[in-house]
C-alpha angles and dihedrals in degrees: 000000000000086000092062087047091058091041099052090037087063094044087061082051094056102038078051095049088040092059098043096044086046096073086047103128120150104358117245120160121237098147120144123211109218120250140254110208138181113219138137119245116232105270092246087051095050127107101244115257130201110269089243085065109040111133130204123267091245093042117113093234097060109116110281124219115196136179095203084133099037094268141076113283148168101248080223089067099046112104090217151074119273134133117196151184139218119219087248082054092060106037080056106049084039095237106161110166147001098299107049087056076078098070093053104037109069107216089027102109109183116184133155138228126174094349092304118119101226103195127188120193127193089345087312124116166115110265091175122080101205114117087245094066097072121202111271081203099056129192139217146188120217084338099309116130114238109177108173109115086211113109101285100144091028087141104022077211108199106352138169097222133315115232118210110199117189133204114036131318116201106129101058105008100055133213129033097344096137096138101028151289132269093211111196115194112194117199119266126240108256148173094265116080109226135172122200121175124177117190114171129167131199111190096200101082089006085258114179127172124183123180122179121187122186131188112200123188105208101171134351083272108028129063137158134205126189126193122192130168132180124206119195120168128142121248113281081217134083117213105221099162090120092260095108086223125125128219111252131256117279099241122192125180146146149139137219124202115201117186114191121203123187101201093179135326087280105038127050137155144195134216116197135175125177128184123186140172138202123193131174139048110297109168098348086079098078135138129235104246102162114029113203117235085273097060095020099083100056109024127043124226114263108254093173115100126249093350122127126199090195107152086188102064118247106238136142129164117191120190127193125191119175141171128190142158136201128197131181132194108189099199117173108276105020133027111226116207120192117201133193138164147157129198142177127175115182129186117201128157087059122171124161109179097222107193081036080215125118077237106105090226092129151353131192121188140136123232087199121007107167145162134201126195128183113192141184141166134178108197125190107200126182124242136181101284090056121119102281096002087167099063107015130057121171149152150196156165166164123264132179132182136178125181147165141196157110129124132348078189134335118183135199099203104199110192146172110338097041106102094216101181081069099035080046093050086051090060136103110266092245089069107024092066097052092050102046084051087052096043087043091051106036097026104232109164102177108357121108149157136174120196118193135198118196120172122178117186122195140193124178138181118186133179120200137172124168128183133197107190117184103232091182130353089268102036137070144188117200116188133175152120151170146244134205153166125204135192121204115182115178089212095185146016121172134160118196115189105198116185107177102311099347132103129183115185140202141182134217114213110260112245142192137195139182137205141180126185137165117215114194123197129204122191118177105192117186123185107199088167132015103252095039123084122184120174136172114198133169121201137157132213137206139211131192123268097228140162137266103246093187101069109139102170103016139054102260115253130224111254111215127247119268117243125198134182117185140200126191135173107191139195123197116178148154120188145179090031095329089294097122123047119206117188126166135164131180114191146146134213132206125196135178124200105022111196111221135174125229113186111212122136080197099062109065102296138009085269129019126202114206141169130241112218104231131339133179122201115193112191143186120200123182124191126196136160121166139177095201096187097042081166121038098022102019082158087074118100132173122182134163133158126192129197127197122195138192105198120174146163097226088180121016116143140140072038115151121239141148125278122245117180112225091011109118083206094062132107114280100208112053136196097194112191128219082250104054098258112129141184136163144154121263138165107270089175105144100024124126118264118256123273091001118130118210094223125012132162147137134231120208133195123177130165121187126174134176122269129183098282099025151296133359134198150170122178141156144205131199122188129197128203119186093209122252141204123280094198137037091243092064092212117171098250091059098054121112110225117239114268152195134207127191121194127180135184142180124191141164128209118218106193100181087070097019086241126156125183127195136195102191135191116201111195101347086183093066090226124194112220135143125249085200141345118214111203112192134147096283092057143263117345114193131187110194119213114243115285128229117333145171137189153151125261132180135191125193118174119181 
């Protein structure tokens, strides 16, 4: 009898494997590893615990509920890697937004350029900051794909918990995830009326943040919740460029509405809007610390922190608005999901000093850049009163997505000090003959503008199934994959040269290319003991082949699609009572096809997308959290995690880069202009992979004890970062030094009131690190994090 279990357990394998094999057409991984989070059940959810043991609801070693798979699980049980956070975990180590996850998940860079959140996961990334490049390390919102780098998630705002998977994601998470997915989970309406407001202040910049959340029952069926938060702080920058102006406030709000209908026991839907704003400079706001030949003669680096000479001012204002619903029908035997969703985020105001000089040299900037995404998803899950519920799990699902987006219009504004007869003499014929007409006839010696208009339209259809079967009670076979086709139609393409009152115009040739790929995924989970979890899985993913949408001189090229395969060997464990957490992976990752970003105005367009021939990361991650004294000191916790990555460029020639004279790492083959810029293509083969450290990794102590009241804490983290490379041509001048960043908190929770105050350090080091680094033909363009800071912060829930 147990014989015909296991057989007919292996013939729904392979009916599972054969229909997804069977789409299989040109192979191009898309495939997403599961995740492992971190995140505390609801108290009422949680297994109970002996009082001697009980954990805070903020600790690390509270039970931990994930949807890697597309259900509720104990991170513990998930064959995957994820790290999370619960909402108390957040609210404790102070991450509010994108960028400060940074600072707690090893192998998770997140810079920004240009307002775009550029994020590398595990060596594997987007550098180039266009709405055509999409991100490789998606987000998404209550499962709803949200795929703009720009700032979407900037404040999380009132959140459940944020999930952090790692590896690529292709089977169950959809588009472009080949190195991971951010996953924000916002708290649902329910039948409980609840009040949360969060109010902190920093002196230091005059930095306030406020956040209210609100739960209203408004029948035994219906509830609403609304979130809002609100983010003033002047600019960590000072403006010295002789004009006597400041750069503005960076200004950060935004609001969400949820409505909740219970239809019946078994159908239930959710309405949610959410509207957010960003003002101010971000990184548009950076300092020249390294002028190329061209700049160097004449004007000196700025040695000076967090001071910008800029004589264009830094601005740029991003605003999201979004719209999804959710419905689910739980029927016996599968549970049917119905996803929808529309989004736009526009930046406007937009002002990037270029040459980052009070020089007006140039000047880049976009008057509409825009994107537009319709989504939807039907998605089939199994329950318990599946067929063989007790062995099987499995789901899958349709998904569809069409989008559009780019400039309406961009410009690049050149100015005074660029000698345009010789940048002119350097360009294409196509556009050198038209613009020495232009100069002879209307006599502009310097003055010049270009005004692009770049315009990608999308549209996307994807299949997927994946199946877990229990083959015995300690081993597992998880198979899936998913299949898509894609349509990328570079609709328009336009440049438009204005000098006064005079325009000459130009148009690229519209273009259009398809793609279909099946990306398959294999996870073997074994449990030797009840509390140890190993798995080996092997999985591809897949993003999209796209266009350039900032070609100024040339017709814009196709950049190809971005294959992964990926290998990982994983360890999940508690031991001695589930006081100690043990977590470990080893993996590689190949990938052909690498799509990178170089930024020259001399090389063919403001910002160039390539692809690297072939690259291989190999990584180690490590995962530890221990309360050493559950006992006599069950306050006292210690975490760290580590991550080591072997990130390399195995095949990378004919790539662009900027000549250094004397540097090995330079370009070969130069193209060396009258005015000193230079840019060429050499062989980067071998070079370490762009904003990849090679170790990175946090330690965390934390000891909390009971006072009269209440609770009482003081804890503290410290992350370490080993420097990486800014550009493929890991030349010197692009490296970011290695860094450190202390923070430190104490807090005391007052219950009878539901009360928690924080005194809170950022960065009690006073480090000195980029949030990002621009490289173009006029130098090295850093932005610096923000330096030491302190605050208050309050939280009252009720």
């Amino acid at each position: 009898m147990v014989r015909g279990l296991v057989r007919g357990r292996g013939v729904v394998l392979l009916l599972s494997w054969g229909w997804a094999s069977a789409w299989a057409q040109d192979v191009a991984p898309a495939d997403a590893p599961e995740t492992l989070p971190t995140i505390a059940l609801p108290a009422e959810a949680a297994p109970p615990l002996p009082a001697a043991e009980a954990v805070p609801a903020d600790s690390a070693l509270g039970e931990v509920i994930v949807t890697a798979r597309k259900r509720a699980e104990r991170l513990q049980d998930v064959p995957v890697s994820v790290q999370a956070f619960s909402a108390e975990q957040l609210d404790a180590r102070g991450i509010q937004d994108v960028r400060d996850l940074s600072l707690a998940v090893p192998g998770l860079t997140v810079t920004d350029l240009g307002g775009y959140n550029l994020i590398y996961l595990r060596g594997i990334g987007t550098d180039i900051f266009i709405p055509s490049a999409e991100p490789s390390v998606a987000t998404y919102i209550d499962g709803v794909y949200f795929p703009s780098g720009h700032s979407l998630a900037q404040s999380f705002g009132a959140i459940e918990r944020v999930e952090v998977l790692k590896g690529p994601q292709g089977t169950l998470f959809g588009r472009n995830s080949t190195g991971g997915a951010v996953s924000i989970w916002s708290k649902n309406p329910g039948p409980q009326a609840e009040t949360s407001i969060q109010a902190s202040y920093a002196p230091r910049f005059d930095d306030s943040r406020t956040r209210v959340y609100t739960n209203v029952p408004l029948a035994s069926n219906l509830a609403a919740s609304l979130s809002a938060y609100y983010h003033h702080a002047d600019n960590i920058y000072a403006l010295d460029n002789g004009s006597g102006d400041h750069l503005p406030a960076e200004i950060g709000k935004g609001a969400r509405l949820k409505i909740g209908i219970d239809f019946s026991d078994e159908v239930s839907l959710q309405l949610a809007g959410f509207a957010a704003q960003q003002r101010g400079t971000s990184t548009t706001a950076s300092a020249n610390v390294r002028p190329s030949a061209l700049l160097g003669a004449t004007l000196p680096a700025e040695t000076r922190d967090y001071v910008v000479t800029a004589n264009s001012e830094p601005s740029l204002t991003t605003d999201s608005r979004a719209a999804y619903a959710i419905l689910n029908w739980n029927h016996p035997g599968v549970d049917t999901k119905l996803l929808g969703s529309y989004y736009r985020v526009r930046a406007h105001d937009y002002v990037y000093d270029f040459d980052d000089t009070r020089q007006p040299i140039a000047t880049y900037g976009a008057d509409d850049e825009y994107q537009r995404f319709v989504t939807s998803e039907l998605q089939f899950t199994s329950n318990d009163e599946s067929w063989g519920a007790d062995w099987l799990k499995w789901v899958g699902g349709l998904y569809y997505l069409n989008s559009e987006g780019g400039y309406d219009p961009g410009y690049l504004r050149l100015l005074d000090f660029v000698q345009l007869p010789g940048l002119v003499s350097r360009l294409p014929p196509i556009v050198r003959n038209p613009l020495d007409a232009l100069i002879g006839r209307l006599g502009l010696p310097q003055s010049l503008t270009f005004y692009f208009t770049g315009l990608l339209e999308t549209e996307s259809y994807s299949a997927y199934l994946q199946s877990t079967a229990s083959v015995t009670d300690w081993f597992d076979i998880t198979l899936g994959g998913r299949w898509q086709r894609e349509r990328r139609r570079l609709a328009q393409s336009d440049v438009d040269i204005g000098a006064h009152d005079a325009l000459l115009g130009y148009s690229f040739s519209p273009e259009e290319t398809s793609a279909t790929n099946f990306s398959p995924k294999v996870s073997l989970d074994l449990r030797p003991l009840p509390d140890l979890l190993a798995y080996a899985s092997f999985q591809q993913g897949f993003k999209s082949g796209t266009y350039n949408i900032i070609n100024i001189f040339v017709q814009p090229e196709y950049v190809k699609p971005e294959k992964v395969t990926a290998y990982e060997l994983g360890v999940k464990s508690e031991w001695f009572d589930r006081t100690l957490r043990f977590n470990a992976a080893v993996f590689q990752n190949d990938i052909r096809d690498l799509q990178t970003g170089f930024m020259s105005f001399t090389s063919g367009g403001a910002i160039n997308l390539e692809n690297a021939g072939k690259a291989r990361i190999r990584g180690l991650e490590l995962e530890t959290v221990w309360r050493p004294l559950p006992k006599l000191d069950p306050g006292l916790q210690i975490g760290g995690n580590a991550s080591w990555l072997d990130a390399k460029y195995l095949s990378y020639d004919n790539a662009r880069g900027f000549c250094v004279r004397g540097d090995p790492h330079s370009p070969t083959s130069c193209n060396v202009l009258p005015n000193g810029i230079a840019y060429g293509n050499g062989d980067f083969s071998g070079n370490q992979i762009v904003r990849t450290p090679k170790f990175s990794g946090t330690l965390s102590l934390s000891q909390s004890f009971e006072v009269p009241g209440g609770r009482f804490e003081i804890a503290g983290d410290w992350y370490y970062n080993s420097g990486y490379y800014y550009l493929a041509q890991n030349t010197p001048d692009t490296f970011e030094n290695a860094y450190d960043v202390v923070n430190a908190r104490i807090s005391y929770l007052y219950r009878r009131y539901g009360l928690l105050v924080t005194v809170f350090g950022d960065n009690l080091g006073d480090e000195r690190y980029d949030f990002a680094q621009f490289h173009t033909d006029f130098g090295r363009q850093d932005s610096l994090a923000p330096p030491r800071t302190w605050g208050l912060r309050l939280n009252l829930d009720f």
